[in-house]
Each structure stands twice: as structure tokens, then as C-alpha cells.
N, C-alpha and C positions, 0 to 999 in steps of 0.2 A: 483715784487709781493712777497708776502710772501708766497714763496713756498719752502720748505727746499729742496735741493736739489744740491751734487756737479756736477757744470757744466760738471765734467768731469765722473761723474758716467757712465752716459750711453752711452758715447763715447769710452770708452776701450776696445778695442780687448779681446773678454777671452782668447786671446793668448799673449797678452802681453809681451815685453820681459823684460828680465835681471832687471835693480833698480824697475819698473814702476811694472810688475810683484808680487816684493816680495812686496812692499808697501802692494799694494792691499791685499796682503796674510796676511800682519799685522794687517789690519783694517778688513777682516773679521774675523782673531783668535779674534780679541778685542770683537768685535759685538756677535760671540757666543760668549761668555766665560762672557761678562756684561750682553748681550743684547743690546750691542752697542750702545756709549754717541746719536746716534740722534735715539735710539730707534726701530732699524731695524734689521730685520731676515736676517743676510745672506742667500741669496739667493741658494748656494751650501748645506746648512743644510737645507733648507728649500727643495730642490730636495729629499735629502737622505730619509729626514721625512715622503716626501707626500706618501714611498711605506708602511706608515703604515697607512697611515691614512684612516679610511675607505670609505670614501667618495669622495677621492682625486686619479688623474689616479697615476698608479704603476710609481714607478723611474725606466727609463730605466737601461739595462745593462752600466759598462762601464762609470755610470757620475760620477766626481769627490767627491770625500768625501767633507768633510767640510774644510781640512786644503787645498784642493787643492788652490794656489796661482792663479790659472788663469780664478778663478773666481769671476769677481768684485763684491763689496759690496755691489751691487745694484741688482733689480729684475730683471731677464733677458728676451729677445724676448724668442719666442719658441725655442725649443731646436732643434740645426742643423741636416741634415744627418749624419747617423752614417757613420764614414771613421776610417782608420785603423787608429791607434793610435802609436805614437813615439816609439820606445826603450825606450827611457828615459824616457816619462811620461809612460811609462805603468810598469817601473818599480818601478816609485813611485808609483802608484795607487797601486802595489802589497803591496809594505811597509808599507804604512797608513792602510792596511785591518788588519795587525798584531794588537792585543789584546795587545798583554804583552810589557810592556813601553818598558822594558832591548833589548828583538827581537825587537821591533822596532826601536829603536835608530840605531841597529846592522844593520837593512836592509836600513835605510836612511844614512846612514854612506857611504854603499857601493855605492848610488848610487852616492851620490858627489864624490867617488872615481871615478869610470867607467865613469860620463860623467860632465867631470869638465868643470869648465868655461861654464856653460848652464844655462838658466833660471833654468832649474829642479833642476840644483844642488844650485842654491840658493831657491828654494820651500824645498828642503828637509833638509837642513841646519836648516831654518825658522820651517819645522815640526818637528825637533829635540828641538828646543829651548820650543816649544810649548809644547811639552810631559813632559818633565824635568818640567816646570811649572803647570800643569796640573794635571798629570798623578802619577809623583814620590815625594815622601815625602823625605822631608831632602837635597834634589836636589838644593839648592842655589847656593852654591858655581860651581855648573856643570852648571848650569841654563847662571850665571851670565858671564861664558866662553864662553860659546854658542853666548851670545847676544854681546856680545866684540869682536868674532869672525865672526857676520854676520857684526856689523857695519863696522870694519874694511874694510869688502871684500867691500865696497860701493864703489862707485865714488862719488867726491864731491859734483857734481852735485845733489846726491840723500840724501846725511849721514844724513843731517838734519832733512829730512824727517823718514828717517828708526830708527834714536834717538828716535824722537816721538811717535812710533809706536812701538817700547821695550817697553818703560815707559808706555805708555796704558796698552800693555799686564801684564805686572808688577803691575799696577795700577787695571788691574778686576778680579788677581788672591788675591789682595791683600798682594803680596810676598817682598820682599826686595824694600821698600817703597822709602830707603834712599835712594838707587841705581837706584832706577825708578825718582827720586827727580833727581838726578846727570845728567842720560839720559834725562830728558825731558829739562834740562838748557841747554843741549849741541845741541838738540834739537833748541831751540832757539837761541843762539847763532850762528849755522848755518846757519839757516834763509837766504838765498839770492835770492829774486825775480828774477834774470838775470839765476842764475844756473838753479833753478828751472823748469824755464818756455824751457829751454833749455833742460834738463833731459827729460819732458813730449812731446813737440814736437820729439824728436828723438823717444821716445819708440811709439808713435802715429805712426810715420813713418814704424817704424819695425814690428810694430804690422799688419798695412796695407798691406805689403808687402809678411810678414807671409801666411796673409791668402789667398791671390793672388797666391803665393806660391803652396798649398796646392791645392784651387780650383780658376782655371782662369775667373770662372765666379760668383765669391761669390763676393758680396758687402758690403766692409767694412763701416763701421761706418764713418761719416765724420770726420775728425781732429777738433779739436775744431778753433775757431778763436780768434786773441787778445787778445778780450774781454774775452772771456771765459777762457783763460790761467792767466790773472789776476787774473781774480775772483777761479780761483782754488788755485793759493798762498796763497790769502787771507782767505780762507779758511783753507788754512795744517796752518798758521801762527794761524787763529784760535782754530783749534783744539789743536795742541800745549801749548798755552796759558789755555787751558783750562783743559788738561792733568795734565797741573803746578798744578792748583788751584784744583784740584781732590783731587791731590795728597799730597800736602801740609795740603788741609781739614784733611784727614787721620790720617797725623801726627800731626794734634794740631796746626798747623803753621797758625792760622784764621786769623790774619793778611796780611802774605803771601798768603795763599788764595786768600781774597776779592781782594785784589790785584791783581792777575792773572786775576782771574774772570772777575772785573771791564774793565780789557782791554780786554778780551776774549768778554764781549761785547759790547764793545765800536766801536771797529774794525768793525764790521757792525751786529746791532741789530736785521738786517732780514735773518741771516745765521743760522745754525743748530746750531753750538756750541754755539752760543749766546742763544740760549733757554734753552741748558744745563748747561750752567752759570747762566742764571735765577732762575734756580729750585734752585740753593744754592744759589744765591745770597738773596732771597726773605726768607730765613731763618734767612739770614744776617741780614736783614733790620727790618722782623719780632720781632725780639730778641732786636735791638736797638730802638723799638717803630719807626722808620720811615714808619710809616703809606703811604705816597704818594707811596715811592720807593715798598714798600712792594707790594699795589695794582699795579703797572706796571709791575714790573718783572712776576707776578701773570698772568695778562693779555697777558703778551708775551707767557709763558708756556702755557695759554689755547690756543690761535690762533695759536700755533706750534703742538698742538694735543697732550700735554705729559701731560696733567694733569693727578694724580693716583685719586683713592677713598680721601687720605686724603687731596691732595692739592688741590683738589678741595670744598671740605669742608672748605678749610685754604681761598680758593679764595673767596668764597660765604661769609664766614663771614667776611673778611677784604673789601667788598663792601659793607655788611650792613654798617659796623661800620661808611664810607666814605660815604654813603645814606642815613642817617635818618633812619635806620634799616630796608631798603626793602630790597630786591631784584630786584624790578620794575626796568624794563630797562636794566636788565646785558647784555641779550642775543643781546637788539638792540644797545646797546653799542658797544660791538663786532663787529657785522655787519658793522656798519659804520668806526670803526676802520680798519676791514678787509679791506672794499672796498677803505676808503682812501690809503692804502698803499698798494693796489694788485693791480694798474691799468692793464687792459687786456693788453699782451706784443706785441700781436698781432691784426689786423682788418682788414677783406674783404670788397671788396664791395659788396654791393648786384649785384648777377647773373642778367645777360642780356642776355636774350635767344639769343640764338648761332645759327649760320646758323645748321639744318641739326640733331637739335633739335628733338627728337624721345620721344616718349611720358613713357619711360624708368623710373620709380624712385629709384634713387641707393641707395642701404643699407651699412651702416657703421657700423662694429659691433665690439665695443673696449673692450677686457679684461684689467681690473687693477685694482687697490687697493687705498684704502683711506691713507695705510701706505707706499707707494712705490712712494719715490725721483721722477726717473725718467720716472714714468707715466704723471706728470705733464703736462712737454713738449707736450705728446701725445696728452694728455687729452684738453688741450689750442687747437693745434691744429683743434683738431674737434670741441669745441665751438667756433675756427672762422669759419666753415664749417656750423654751425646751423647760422651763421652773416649773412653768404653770402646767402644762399640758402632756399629759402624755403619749408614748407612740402611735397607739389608736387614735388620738384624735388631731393629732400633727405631727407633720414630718417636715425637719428642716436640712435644708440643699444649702453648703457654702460653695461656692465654684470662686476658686479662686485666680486673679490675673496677674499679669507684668502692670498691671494701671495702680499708680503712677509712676512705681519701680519696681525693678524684677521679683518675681515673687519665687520662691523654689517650691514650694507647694502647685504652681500651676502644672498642668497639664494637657496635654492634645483632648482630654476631654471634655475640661473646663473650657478650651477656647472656642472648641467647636461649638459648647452651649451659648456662648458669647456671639456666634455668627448668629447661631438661630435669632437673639435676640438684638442683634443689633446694638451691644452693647460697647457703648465710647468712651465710658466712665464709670467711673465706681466712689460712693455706693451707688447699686441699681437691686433694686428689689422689687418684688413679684409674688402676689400671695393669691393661689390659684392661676397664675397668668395674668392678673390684673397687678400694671405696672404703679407702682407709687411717686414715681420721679418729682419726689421732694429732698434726693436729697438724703446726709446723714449730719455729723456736728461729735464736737468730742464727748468724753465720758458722762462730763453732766448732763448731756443731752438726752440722754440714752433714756430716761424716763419720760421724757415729752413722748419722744417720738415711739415708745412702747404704748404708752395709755394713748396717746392721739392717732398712732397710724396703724401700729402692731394689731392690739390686742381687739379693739374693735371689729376692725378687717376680719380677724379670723373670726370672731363670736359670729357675726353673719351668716358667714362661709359654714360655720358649723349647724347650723340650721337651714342651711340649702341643700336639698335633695342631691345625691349623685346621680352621674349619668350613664354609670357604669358599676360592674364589680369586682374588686380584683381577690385572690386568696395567695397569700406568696408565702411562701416558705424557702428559707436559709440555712444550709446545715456546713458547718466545715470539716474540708477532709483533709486529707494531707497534699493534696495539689492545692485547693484553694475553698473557696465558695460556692459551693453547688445550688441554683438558684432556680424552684420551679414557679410558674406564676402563670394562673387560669383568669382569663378576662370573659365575665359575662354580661350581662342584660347590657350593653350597648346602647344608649337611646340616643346618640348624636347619629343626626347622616351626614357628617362632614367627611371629606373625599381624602383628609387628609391628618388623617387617625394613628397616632401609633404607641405604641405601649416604650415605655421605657424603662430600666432595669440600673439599678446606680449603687455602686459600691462606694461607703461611707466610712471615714475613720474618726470617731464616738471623740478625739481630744489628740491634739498633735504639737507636740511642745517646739515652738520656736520664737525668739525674741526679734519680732520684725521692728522696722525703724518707725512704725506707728505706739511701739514700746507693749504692743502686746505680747504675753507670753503666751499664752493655752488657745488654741484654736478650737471650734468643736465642730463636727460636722462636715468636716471637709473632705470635699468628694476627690477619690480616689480614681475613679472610670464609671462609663459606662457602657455598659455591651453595645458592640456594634463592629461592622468593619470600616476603620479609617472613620471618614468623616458622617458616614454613612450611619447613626446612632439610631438605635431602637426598632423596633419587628412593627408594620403594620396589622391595623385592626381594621375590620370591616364590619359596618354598621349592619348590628342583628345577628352576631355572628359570634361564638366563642373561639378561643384563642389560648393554646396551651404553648409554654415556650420554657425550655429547658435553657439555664447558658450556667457555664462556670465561668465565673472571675479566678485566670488562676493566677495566681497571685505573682510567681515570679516574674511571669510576663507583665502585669500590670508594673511592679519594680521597672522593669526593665523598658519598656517604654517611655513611664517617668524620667527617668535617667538618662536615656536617649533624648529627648526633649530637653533638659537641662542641658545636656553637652552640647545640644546643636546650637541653644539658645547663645552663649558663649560664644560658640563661633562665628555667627552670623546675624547677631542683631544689628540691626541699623539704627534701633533706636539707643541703645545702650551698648556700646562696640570697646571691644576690651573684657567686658565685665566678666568677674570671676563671682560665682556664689560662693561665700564666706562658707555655707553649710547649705548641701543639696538636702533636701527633702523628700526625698524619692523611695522612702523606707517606709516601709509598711507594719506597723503593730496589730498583727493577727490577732490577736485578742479585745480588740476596742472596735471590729468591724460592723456594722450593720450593713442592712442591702433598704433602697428604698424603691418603690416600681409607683408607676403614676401613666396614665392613659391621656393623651393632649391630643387637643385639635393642631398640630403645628400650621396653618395659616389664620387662628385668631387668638392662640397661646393658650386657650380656655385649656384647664384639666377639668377631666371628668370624674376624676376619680384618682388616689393613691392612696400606700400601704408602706407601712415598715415594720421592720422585725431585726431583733437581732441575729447573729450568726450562732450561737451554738454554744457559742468556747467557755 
């Protein structure tokens, strides 16, 4: 499917060790410092940010900065129990809080003194190199030591990889171009599928062990298989090539470019760096009058979600000019192009009631983002869970966020369910309130983590008694959603009960920069004033509650949210959404209602129904 995502994104230990470690550390320096070639927030800047952002819960004590290496590129599960922290990392954590480049150099210096031969000491190495590029003016020559100094310290296994990832960093500060030129050939030249895939199994290994280490009952991320160690090569070999053609563009080298480029997408057209090839390629093509290539590469960039204001305007009119001067059709053009090349990776059967069978309806309730890699995976998983199962016996919740970049689907609704849970990353899922935080991985993933996490989980759940009963009914009228909902046989006596009421939109077309197109499930609102969500329930008690979702207001909140989000983030400042999401398709509504203990997240019970239409 055309789902941008490195297989090995959401498989990495944030503990990572020694080469596997500092990579990572390179490619999120890149990601902040460009905004990184496939367009994503490092996730460790995105932590730091959320304690300004006023809407978003505070960064805990104690998380790693933005240069910390041991946090992958991608958006993370929830953030673990706090446990005491290394000597070594906590003495880099001290050194990255230093301001002034010259002290900080000074305190990352000592720590590769003090604990040599450690991951830390290659993180701090790598955050030296970062500062000198960043930070200090006239710093080339120190800059250019630095990164001759990390690669050397490499195993071979890794240096190909960690060339590539100097020359990025060189390539988004715009700094010693020639030398980022030099690094990324060497870069390529090193290149060996066998080392490679050898390099990332070992640190997979240590990584695993690490955290077994620390806690005997934490569960690590699964290693990836074959397949997915392939398809990670393929991908550094991409980027790589793509680094080239950045870089080369830079320097005027436009031949040398296209060239990179060309094979940067050639290598596989449904990978990330191939989208980021496109966006110059399609300048390329524009300029030589190649009309055909121009529209495709154009095509590729919108269904990968990176179209800006202008290249989508470049898009729209290089389709009239290729249509008789419409537009008629772009959008279901797309569509069918998506679905030709996204086939679902995964499929259930439909559920077959099960001995023992309890009249139980489990709730799934997914945090993630239209721009986050390795929500995918997740996200697949649970629309096989809507294949299998129907409304009577599941209902699934997408609450969608700004993690790891702005999403236009979010809303005051979705964030608010993100305080309840304390949620700092995405994917986070939650099936009855029982949190998963394993974690999600791209497309191919999507079937591990359906048979391993998904589907199991609920078969349980659906043989567990409720604790409650709900009867909901949905009808639409011409203001909105009229929703009545009776809560009976209560068997919790927990103090802090409340029913909740959730407007749902069944499929919501938009091509986020995780290169998904069809959304399903995504929550719309739910009833409540302000932050204040859902009607108390008191144990042994029935509960009748009327509410209309009316719909223009729900719009109009959305969109109020959008606009303000624009105005005043502080994590993303500037940002304009390409396209708000703030529109509601009345006809693909559902309502979902579910009874929770809100201080153990337990549900006791939930229902859904469609609306009518």
C-alpha cells in the first residue's frame, strides 16, 4: 500500500544501541533542522514542544531533548514509567540543556570522556557535531572533524548508513555542500544489503535485551522479519540517493541531480524518499515541457500528502492543461489510483459467535495522526477489526491529534480525550481501556499486530461479562443527530462513572503525509460542555440522557480549532493546513456511547448505531 512508512520505524527500541542508535540520532537532527525529507516532526521535539503548547498535556520531567539519539524518527506509544535514569544518559541530558554552543561542546566532550565506548558516547559525539552545524558560525572546518570523527568510529556494518546521515545533516543546514556531496557518494558506495541487514538485526537484539534488562516485564517491540529488513535497506539506499540529488540540486549539478533523483525513484515509487524525489523531479519535467512526467510525479506528491499551497496549484493546473481544462475528476482519479495501489495488507474473517459469548460490546479507542509513519500499521489493524466484527460486537474510536504534525481532522474533542489519557504519542491504543503501548509499524505490519494484539484482545473482551447496559438510539433530523441513551444494571461502584456519547464519521477522504487516504471512524465530538465530556453515572442507578450533536456547531467548533491552531501554535508556528477538515458528511455518521470508569479507564460497557440516513 501506499503507506509512507520505514518498516523499521516503529520497531526500534528508544534504547537502541551503539551504530542503530546514532543513525536514528542523525535522521531526527535532519527532520528538525529540514523538517525532514518525508516531512515528519521528530517525535522527541515534538515531546519538548507540546509543554508550550497550550492545549497539549505538559512534557514530563526528564524526556530527552530533541538531539537525544534514543529517540526514533517516528511518533511514539505512550510514554513509559518513569525509572531512574543512566549515569551516562543523564549526564548527557544535563549537557544538551546548556545554551551556550562553546559550554556545550565542553560538557559533551566530557561525557565521551567518562563513558567511552557507550551509545551515549556516540549521542554525544553526534550532538557535538550538531551544535558546530547549527549553533556556531564559521564552524566548518570543526564541523567537518566532528563528522570524520563520528564516521570513522563506525563499524562497517553501519558507515554507509551514518555517511548518509552527515550529508543530510550538511544538506538542511545548507553548510559545506561539497563535503556533504563527498559524504553521501561514500555513503553509497558503502551500500551493502548483507552488512546492513546484519548491523540492524544485532542492534534489534540488544535493543530487546536492553530493555528486558532494565524491566523483566516490559515488552519489547517485535524484531522485524526478512521481509521488513529488506525493505529497510531499500529504503537507507533510497534515501541516500536522494540526499545525492538534494544535494547536487544545490550545487547547480541538475544533471547530476535528475539522476539521483530518477533512481531514488525508480528503486520503489511507493516509498517516502521517492515522493521527495518527485517534488524536484516534477520541476524537472515542468521546465522541459514533459507534460506526462510532470502530471505523475505531481500525482505521486499529492497521494504521499506533501503537496504545499504552490505545488498544488502547479498540480491542478498541469491536470487542466492534460483535461480539456477541468478539473472534473482529479479527486476520483486519485481515489482509484490510491485503491489500485493500496490493496488492504491485511483481512479477517467475519466473527462467528464464540461459545460463552456475553452480550459485552468492546470499545477501541485509537490515538494517531494523518502525518505519523507508523500509525499505519495500527490504523490497518483496526480497519481489519471493523472486516471482522460487526457494530454489535465492536465499536471503534479514531481520535485523531497534531502528533507528530498537524492533523486537520483534530479537534477540541479528540484532545480533550488525549488529556484523560495522557496521551504523548501516537500510535496509543486502548481496547476496553486496557492500554497496548506496543507501539504501531507500517503497512506490512498491520497483520502482526492485528493477529498478535488486535484480535485476540477483543475475542477475550467479548467473552467478558459487562458491567452495565446501554440501549442507544440515533436518528437524523435537519439540525443534526438526535441521540437518546438509557444506562442500566450498573455493577461498578467506582465514584467516577460516566457515560459518554461520541459522534462518528464512517470514512473521511484526506491524503495525510503518512500517504493515507480513507480514514474510518473518526471522531467528530463528543457531547459535553468544553472540556467537561460525558453525563455522570451512579452505581445502581439508571440514566437517561438526551443530547443532539448539531452538526453546524460541531463544523464550526472544528474550524474554530483549525483557525486558532494556525494562529498560535508554538509548536508548528506559521502553519497553514493545505485543506481543513472541519466538514462533516451527514450521511456516513454513526454515534458511539460507552460507560467508563474515568480513574482506571475500565469500560463497562458500549453501543453503536448508525444515524438513520
Amino acid at each position: 500500500m501506499r503507506r509512507f512508512a520505514d518498516p523499521g520505524e516503529a520497531l526500534v527500541s528508544s534504547k537502541a544501541k551503539a551504530s542503530l542508535s546514532l543513525i536514528v540520532m542523525a535522521a531526527m537532527v535532519v527532520a528538525a533542522l529540514a523538517g525532514s525529507v518525508s516531512g515528519q516532526q521528530p517525535p522527541a521535539a515534538e515531546k519538548q514542544a507540546q509543554a508550550a503548547e497550550k492545549k497539549a498535556p505538559e512534557q514530563k520531567a526528564g524526556e530527552k531533548p530533541a538531539q537525544a539519539p534514543e529517540k526514533k524518527d517516528v511518533a511514539e506509544p505512550a510514554s513509559e514509567p518513569a525509572r531512574d535514569v543512566p549515569p551516562e544518559r543523564k549526564a548527557f541530558n544535563e549537557a544538551n540543556k546548556i545554551s551556550d554552543p562553546d559550554k556545550k561542546i565542553e560538557a559533551l566532550k566530557k561525557v565521551v570522556e567518562d563513558f567511552p565506548k557507550t551509545s551515549t558516547a556516540d549521542s554525544a559525539n553526534y550532538a557535538i557535531f550538531t551544535t558546530l552545524v547549527t549553533k556556531m558560525k564559521d564552524a566548518g572546518k570543526k564541523a567537518l572533524e566532528q563528522a570524520k570523527l563520528i564516521a570513522e568510529a563506525q563499524a562497517d556494518t553501519s558507515r554507509g548508513s551514518q555517511y548518509s546521515q552527515l550529508a543530510s545533516t550538511l544538506l538542511a543546514q545548507d553548510l559545506l555542500l561539497q563535503d556533504a556531496e563527498a559524504f553521501a557518494l561514500k555513503g553509497i558506495e558503502a551500500l551493502d544489503e548483507k552488512k546492513f541487514i546484519e548491523a540492524r538485526r544485532k542492534s534489534f537484539a540488544d535493543s530487546a535485551a536492553d530493555a528486558l534488562k532494565r524491566d523483566p516485564k516490559a515488552k519489547p517491540m517485535s524484531p522485524p522479519d526478512e521481509a521488513q529488513l529488506a525493505r529497510m535497506f531499500v529504503n537507507s539506499k533510497q534515501t541516500a540517493y536522494s540526499t545525492l540529488g538534494q544535494i547536487c540540486a544545490k550545487l547547480g549539478k541538475h544533471a547530476e541531480a535528475e539522476k539521483a533523483l530518477r533512481e531514488t525513484f525508480t528503486i520503489d515509487p511507493k516509498a517516502p524518499a521517492a515522493a521527495t524525489a518527485a517534488v524536484k523531479l516534477a520541476d524537472y519535467a515542468k521546465k522541459a515541457g514533459r507534460d506526462a512526467e510532470h502530471l505523475e510525479y505531481l500525482t505521486v506528491v499529492a497521494l504521499a500528502g506533501r503537496l504545499t499551497a504552490e505545488s498544488k496549484a502547479d498540480f491542478q493546473a498541469i491536470y487542466k492543461k492534460t483535461h480539456n481544462g477541468s478539473l472534473n475528476g482529479l479527486e476520483e482519479m486519485l481515489d482509484k489510483r490510491y485503491e489500485k495501489e493500496n490493496p488492504m495488507p491485511v483481512h479477517a474473517k467475519p466473527y462467528a459467535r464464540a461459545a460463552g459469548r456475553t452480550d459485552r460490546v468492546v470499545l477501541a479507542e485509537i490515538f494517531t495522526g494523518a502525518g505519523c509513519p507508523p500509525c499505519v500499521g495500527a490504523d490497518l489493524a483496526f480497519e481489519a477489526a471493523l472486516e471482522r466484527y460487526r457494530p454489535q460486537d465492536v465499536a471503534v474510536l479514531m481520535y485523531h491529534l497534531h502528533i507528530p504534525r498537524p492533523d486537520p481532522m483534530t479537534n477540541p474533542s479528540t484532545q480533550t480525550r488525549q488529556k484523560l489519557y495522557d496521551i504523548r504519542g501516537v500510535p496509543s491504543f486502548y481496547i476496553d481501556g486496557e492500554a497496548d503501548g506496543r507501539g504501531g509499524g507500517p503497512a506490512d505490519a498491520a497483520a502482526k499486530i492485528y493477529s498478535d494484539r488486535v484480535e485476540p484482545t477483543i475475542e477475550k473482551r467479548l467473552i467478558t461479562k459487562a458491567d452495565a447496559k446501554i440501549k442507544l438510539i440515533a436518528v437524523a433530523t435537519p439540525v443534526g443527530i438526535q441521540v437518546k441513551a438509557d444506562v442500566s444494571g450498573v455493577k461498578s461502584t467506582a465514584k467516577n462513572l460516566k457515560l459518554q456519547l461520541v459522534l462518528v464519521e464512517e470514512r473521511v477522504r484526506y491524503s495525510g503525509e503518512n500517504g493515507v487516504r480513507f480514514h474510518p471512524m473518526v471522531v467528530r465530538s463528543v457531547a459535553g460542555k468544553g472540556e467537561a465530556q460525558g453525563f455522570p453515572v451512579v452505581a445502581g442507578k439508571s440514566l437517561t440522557v438526551d443530547h443532539t450533536f448539531e452538526i453546524d456547531q460541531v463544523i464550526a467548533e472544528a474550524r474554530e480549532h483549525l483557525d486558532d491552531f494556525e494562529k498560535t501554535s508554538t509548536r508548528f508556528p506559521n502553519h497553514k493546513f493545505l485543506e481543513k477538515k472541519h466538514g462533516v458528511e451527514a450521511t456516513k455518521l454513526s454515534v458511539v456511547a460507552f460507560v467508563q470508569d474515568e480513574d482506571s479507564k475500565q469500560i463497562l460497557q458500549a453501543a453503536h448505531v448508525r444515524t438513520g440516513h
